[in-house]
N, C-alpha and C positions, 0 to 999 in steps of 0.2 A: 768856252762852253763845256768843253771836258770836266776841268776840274770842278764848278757845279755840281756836277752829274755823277762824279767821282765823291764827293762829300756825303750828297743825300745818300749814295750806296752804302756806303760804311756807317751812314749814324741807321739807316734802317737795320742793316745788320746789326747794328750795335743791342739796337733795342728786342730783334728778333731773338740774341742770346739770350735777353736777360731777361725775354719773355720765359723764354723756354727752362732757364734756373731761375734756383730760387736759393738766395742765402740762407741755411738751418739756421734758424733761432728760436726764441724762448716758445716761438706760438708752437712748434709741430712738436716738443717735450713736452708741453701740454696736453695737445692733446694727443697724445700717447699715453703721458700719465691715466687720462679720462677714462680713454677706452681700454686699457689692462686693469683699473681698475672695475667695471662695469662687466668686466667678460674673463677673470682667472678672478679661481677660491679656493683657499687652498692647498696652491700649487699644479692645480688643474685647470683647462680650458674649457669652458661652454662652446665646442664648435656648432655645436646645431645652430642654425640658421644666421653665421656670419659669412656664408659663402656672397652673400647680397647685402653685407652691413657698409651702412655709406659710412661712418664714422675709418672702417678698415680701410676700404676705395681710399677715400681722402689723405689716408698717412701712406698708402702706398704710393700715390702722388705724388705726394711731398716727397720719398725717398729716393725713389725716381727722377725727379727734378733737381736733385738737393744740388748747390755747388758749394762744393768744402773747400776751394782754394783759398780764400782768407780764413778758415776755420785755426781756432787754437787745438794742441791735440786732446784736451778734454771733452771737446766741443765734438771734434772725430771721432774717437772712442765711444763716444756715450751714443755717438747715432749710428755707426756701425752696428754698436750689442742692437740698438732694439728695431734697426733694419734688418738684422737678422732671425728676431724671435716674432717680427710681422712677417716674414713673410715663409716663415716655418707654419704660424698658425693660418694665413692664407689658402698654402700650398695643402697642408689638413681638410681646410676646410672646404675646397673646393671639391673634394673629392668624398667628404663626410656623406655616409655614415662608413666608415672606415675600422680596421684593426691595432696600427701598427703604420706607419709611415715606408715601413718596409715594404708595403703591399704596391705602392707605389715605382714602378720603376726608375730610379737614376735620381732620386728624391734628393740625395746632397752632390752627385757627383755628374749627372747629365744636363738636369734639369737647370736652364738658366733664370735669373730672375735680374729686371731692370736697378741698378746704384750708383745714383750719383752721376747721370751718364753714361754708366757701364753695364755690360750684360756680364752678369758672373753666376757660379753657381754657387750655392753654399757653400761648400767645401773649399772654393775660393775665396768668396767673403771671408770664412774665417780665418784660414791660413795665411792667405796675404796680406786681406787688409787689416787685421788685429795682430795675429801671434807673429808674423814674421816683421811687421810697421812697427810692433812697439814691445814685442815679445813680455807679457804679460800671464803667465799661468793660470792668476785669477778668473780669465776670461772664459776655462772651463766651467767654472761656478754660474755663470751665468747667461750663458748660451744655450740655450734650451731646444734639444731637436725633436720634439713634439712626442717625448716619451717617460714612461713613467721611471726606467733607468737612470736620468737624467735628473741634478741637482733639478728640485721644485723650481719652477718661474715664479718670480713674484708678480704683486697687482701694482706695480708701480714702473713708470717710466725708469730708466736710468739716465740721467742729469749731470750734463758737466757740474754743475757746484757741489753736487753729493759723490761723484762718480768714486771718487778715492772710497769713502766711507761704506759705500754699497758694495765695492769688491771685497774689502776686508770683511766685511759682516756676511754676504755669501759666503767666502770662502771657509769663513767660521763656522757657522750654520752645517754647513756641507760637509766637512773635516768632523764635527762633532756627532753628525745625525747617526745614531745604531744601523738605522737600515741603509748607508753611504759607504762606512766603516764598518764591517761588521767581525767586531772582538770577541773570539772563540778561548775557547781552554789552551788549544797547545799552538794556536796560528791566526793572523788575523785576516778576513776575507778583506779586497778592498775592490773599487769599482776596474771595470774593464780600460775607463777614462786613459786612468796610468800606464794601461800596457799596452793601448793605441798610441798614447805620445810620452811616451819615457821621458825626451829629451827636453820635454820643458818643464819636468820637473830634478831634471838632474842628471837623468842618463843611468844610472844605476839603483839596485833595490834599497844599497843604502841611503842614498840621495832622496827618495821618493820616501823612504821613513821619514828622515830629517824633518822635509818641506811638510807632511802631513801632523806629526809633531810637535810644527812652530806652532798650530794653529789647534791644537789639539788639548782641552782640558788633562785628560789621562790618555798621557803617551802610550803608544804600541809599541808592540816589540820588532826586533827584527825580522821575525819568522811570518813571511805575509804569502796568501796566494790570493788569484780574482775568481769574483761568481760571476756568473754568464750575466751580460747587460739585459735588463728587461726592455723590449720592445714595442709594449703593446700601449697606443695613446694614451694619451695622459686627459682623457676626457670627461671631464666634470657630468658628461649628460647633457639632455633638454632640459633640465632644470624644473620637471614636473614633479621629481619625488624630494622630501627633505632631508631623505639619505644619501650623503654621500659615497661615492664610492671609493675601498679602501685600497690603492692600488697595492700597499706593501702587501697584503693578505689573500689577495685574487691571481689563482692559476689558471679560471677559466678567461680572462678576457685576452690573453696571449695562444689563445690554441690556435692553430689551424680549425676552419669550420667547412667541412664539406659541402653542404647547402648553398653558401655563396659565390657569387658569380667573381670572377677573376677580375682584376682592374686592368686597364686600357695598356695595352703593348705587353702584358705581363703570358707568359705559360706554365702551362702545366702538363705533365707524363705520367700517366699512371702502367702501372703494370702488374693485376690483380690476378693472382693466381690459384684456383680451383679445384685441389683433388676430388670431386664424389667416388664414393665407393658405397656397394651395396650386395649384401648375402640375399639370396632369395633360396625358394624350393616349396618342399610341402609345408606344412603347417608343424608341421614336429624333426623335420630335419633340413636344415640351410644345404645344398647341393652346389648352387653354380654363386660366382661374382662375376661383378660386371662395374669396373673401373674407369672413370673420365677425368681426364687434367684439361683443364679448358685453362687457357693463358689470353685473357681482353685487356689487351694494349688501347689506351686511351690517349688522345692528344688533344687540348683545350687549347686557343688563345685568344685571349681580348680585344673584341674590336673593339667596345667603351667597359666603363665600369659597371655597364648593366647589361650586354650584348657579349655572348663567346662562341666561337663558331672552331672547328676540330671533324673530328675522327676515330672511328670505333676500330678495332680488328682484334680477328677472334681467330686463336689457335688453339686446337683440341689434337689427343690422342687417346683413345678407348682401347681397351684390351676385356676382351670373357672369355670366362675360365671357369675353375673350381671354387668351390667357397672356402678351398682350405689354401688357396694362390693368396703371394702377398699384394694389396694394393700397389706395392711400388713396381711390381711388376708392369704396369704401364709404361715406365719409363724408359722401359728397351722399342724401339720406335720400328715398327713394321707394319708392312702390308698384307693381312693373309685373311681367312674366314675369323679370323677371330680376334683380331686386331688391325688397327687402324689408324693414320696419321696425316694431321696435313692443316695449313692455312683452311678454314673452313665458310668466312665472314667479312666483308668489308664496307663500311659507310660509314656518311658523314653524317653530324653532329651538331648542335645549338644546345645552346644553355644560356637561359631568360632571365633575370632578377625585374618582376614586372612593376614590382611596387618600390619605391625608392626609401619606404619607411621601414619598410621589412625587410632589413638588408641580410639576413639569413633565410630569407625563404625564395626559392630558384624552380625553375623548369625544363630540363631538358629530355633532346627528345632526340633518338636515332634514328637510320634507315639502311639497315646493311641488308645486302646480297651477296646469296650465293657465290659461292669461289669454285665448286667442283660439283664432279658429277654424281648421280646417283649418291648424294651425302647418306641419304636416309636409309641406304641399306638395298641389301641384293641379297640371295641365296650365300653368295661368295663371299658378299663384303659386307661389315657389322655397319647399323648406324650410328653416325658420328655427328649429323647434325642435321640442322631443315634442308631440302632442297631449297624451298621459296625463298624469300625476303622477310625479313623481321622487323617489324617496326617498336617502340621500346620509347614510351615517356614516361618521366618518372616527377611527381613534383616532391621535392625535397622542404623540410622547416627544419629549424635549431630552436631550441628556449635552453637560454642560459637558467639553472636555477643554485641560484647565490654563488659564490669564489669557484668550487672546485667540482658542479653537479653540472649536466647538460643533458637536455633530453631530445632525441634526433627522431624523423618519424618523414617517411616517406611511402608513398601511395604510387601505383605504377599502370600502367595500363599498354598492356603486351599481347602481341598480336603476332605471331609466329606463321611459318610456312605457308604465306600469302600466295591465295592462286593456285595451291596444289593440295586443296583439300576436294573432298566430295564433287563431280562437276565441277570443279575451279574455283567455289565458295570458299568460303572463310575455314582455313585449319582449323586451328586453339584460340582462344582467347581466355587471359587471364587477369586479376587484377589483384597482384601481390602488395603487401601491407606488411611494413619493417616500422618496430622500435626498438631502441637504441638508449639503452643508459647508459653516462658515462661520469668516472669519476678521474679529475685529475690533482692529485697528488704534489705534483710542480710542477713547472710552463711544459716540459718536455713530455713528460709521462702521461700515458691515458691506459686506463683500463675499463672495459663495456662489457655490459649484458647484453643481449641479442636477439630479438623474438620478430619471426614473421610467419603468417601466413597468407595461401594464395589459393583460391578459389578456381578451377577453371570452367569456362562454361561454354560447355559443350551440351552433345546428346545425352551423353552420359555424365552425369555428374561426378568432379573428382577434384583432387585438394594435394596441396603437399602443405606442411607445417614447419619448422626450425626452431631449436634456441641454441645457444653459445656462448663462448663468452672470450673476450679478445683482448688484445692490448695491441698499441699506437707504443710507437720513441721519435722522437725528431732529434735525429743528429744533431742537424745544424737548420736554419731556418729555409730552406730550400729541400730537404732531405728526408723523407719519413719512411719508417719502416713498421709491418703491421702483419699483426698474428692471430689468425682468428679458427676457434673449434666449435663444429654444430654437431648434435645430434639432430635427424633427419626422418621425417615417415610422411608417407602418402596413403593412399586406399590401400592400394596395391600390396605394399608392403604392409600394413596392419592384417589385410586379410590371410596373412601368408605368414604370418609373426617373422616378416624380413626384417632387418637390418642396413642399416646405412647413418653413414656421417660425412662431413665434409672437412676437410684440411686447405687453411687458406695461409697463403702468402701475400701481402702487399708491398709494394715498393712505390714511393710516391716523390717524383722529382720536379720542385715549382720554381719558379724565376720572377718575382714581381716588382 
């Protein structure tokens, strides 16, 4: 009776594996073919709205299922490449409307995705199972990591029976394209491709001419250096306008955009630094100043790609004096009638992207309190800030206008020294209005004009106004640094032909 009972076990088994694989053949390079052709133009992807496309569902399926053990390696190769450029444009797309695959945490090196029976991440798929299984160079050509950097994707499956023909012809394509190669008067730029893997093209600058060369109409010289990889999706759009978008030409779709909300496990630091200064006196002679360095330490993290949840704090030091005292005189830190220092602010923070189509328009909103005593001033000690609580939401928009133009515009609504106004009512309330021009030059660089005014409405009616004009650098894609000058006036100071400007420093450290 055993053996019976032992038979039916293994043929049910039997049939349970071969439920669960499936041998690749001609059907799933079809339809791969299908749908790369139906969704890349180009060299771009249309991700809008394939986070839900059954035809993608269906091949990631298949890839997941695949069993390659009777596979020939043409057979392997050719479903490796386009299991890894499905589930690039997946992993895009599930997260669309997006910047950059970088915004994404762990995008090739955490994130795992199902092959073959295996959980791997990208960065595994390629390495182990292409470059190190059958060490093929070409396989840069056609590996596409959802960026416009990145040798173009094409609209065609790749196919064991073409597969030879398709690398060479990428690889061609990609060695010859100007913006791939880019040949200078005394040096030639080449991609970053090369100087992340030297070794599978040679190991040296000579060897890496050579191989670029073989494949090269008009040969380069020796003398090469690399341009920073671009970053920023490689996205066709929703496919409502008949313009395409020119990725070699656009410095605006790689910026950083303030307004958007952070993606899921991602952070962000800011640390915005504030000098105001301001002459006041009579009307025909400036007499005193009176200096503030305010340092708002910001902390964001992503609970989703549309939910960020953080932390505000606020460090000041005031100093008054003469109007002929230097501003930087603030920065000797004491405590006396005329100057003043200390942590002043602390609370937490939300920031909302509420609409999923307007992926640059965000809302957040703080709630800090008091750190110390008597902030607002005594006989003895200057004021340095609200006693109450401040509350502080700001709704934020971006409009890209064409490659290198952005136009930024945020509306606020501030509520200061809560509780310690008149009878315990309402202090200030104001509702400051910033816009923001900005032009960028190349992915890195930004330069802005600066205009805000803000209304506050009280008993007495009163206003402060700004313009300026600033500039942005990002180091590196994690790293931005920011310089910004206002000229400054209120009532107060127009009735008084005062004086004042503000000097800012930013520092901006993100991790996405």
């Amino acid at each position: 009776m055993k053996k019976p009972i032992l038979f039916i076990a293994l043929v049910l088994l039997s049939f349970s594996s071969l439920w669960g694989q499936k041998p690749i053949n001609t059907a799933f390079f079809e339809a791969a073919d299908r749908f790369f052709q139906q969704n890349v133009q180009n060299g771009l992807v249309r991700y809008a709205g394939l986070s839900d496309n059954p035809d993608l569902k269906y091949l990631l399926k298949r890839v997941t299922q695949a069993d390659l053990s009777g596979a020939d390696p043409l057979t392997t190769q050719a479903f490796y490449i386009n299991a890894y450029n499905l589930h690039v444009i997946n992993a895009a797309a599930q997260r669309y409307p997006l910047q950059s695959v970088q915004e994404v945490t762990g995008f090739f090196d955490r994130r795992k995705v199902a092959v073959a029976g295996e959980e791997l991440t990208l960065n595994q798929l390629e390495k182990n199972k292409l470059l190190k299984a059958f060490g093929d160079p070409r396989y840069h050509f056609v590996l596409v990591c959802g960026a416009v950097g990145c040798p173009p994707i094409i609209d065609r499956a790749y196919r064991p029976e073409t597969l030879e023909q398709q690398l060479e012809q990428q690889a061609r394509l990609a060695l010859n394209d100007p913006n791939f190669i880019r040949v200078g008067d005394d040096k030639t730029e080449i991609s970053q491709i090369f100087q992340w893997y030297p070794g599978d093209f040679g190991g040296s600058t000579t060897k890496i001419v050579e191989y670029i060369n073989r494949y090269r109409e008009t040969p380069i010289g020796s003398k090469i250096g690399y341009y920073d990889y671009d970053w920023k999706l490689n996205d066709l759009g929703d496919g409502s306008s008949s313009e395409l978008i020119d990725p070699t030409k656009s410095n605006n779709a790689s910026r950083y955009v303030v307004s958007a909300a952070i993606p899921k496990g991602g952070i962000e630091a800011k640390l915005f630094n504030n000098l105001y200064t301001q002459r006041t006196g009579d009307s025909e002679t400036l007499t005193d100043r009176s200096t503030f360095l305010t340092g708002l330490f910001s902390f964001v993290y992503g609970v989703n790609n549309r939910f960020n949840v953080g932390f505000d704090a606020r460090y000041r030091q005031v100093r008054n004096g003469l109007a002929t005292d230097s501003p930087l005189a603030v920065f000797n830190p004491e405590n006396s009638a005329v100057a003043r220092t200390g942590l002043t602010a602390i609370g937490p923070k939300v920031r909302i992207a509420p609409f999923p189509a307007l992926k640059n328009f965000s809302v957040q909103s703080s709630f800090v309190f008091s750190t110390g005593d008597d902030l607002a001033g005594t006989p003895d000690r200057p004021y340095i800030d609200w006693n109450g609580a401040t509350w502080w939401t700001q709704f934020f928009n971006d409009f890209s206008v064409g490659n290198n133009f952005s136009i930024f515009t945020e509306v606020d609504f501030l509520w200061e020294d809560i509780g310690n106004g008149d009878n315990g009512n309402i202090n200030r309330v104001s509702t400051p209005a910033t816009l923001i021009f900005s032009y960028f030059p190349n992915p890195k660089t930004t330069f802005y004009a600066l205009g805000g005014y803000s209304p506050f409405w009280q008993t007495e009616f009163d206003y402060f106004a700004q313009g300026g004009l600033g500039a942005k650098y990002q180091f590196t894609p994690n790293f931005e640094l920011e310089l910004l000058y206002t000229a400054f006036t209120n009532k107060g100071l127009r009735s008084s032909n005062g004086r004042a400007a503000t000097y800012n420093l930013g520092v901006r450290y993100s991790l996405f």
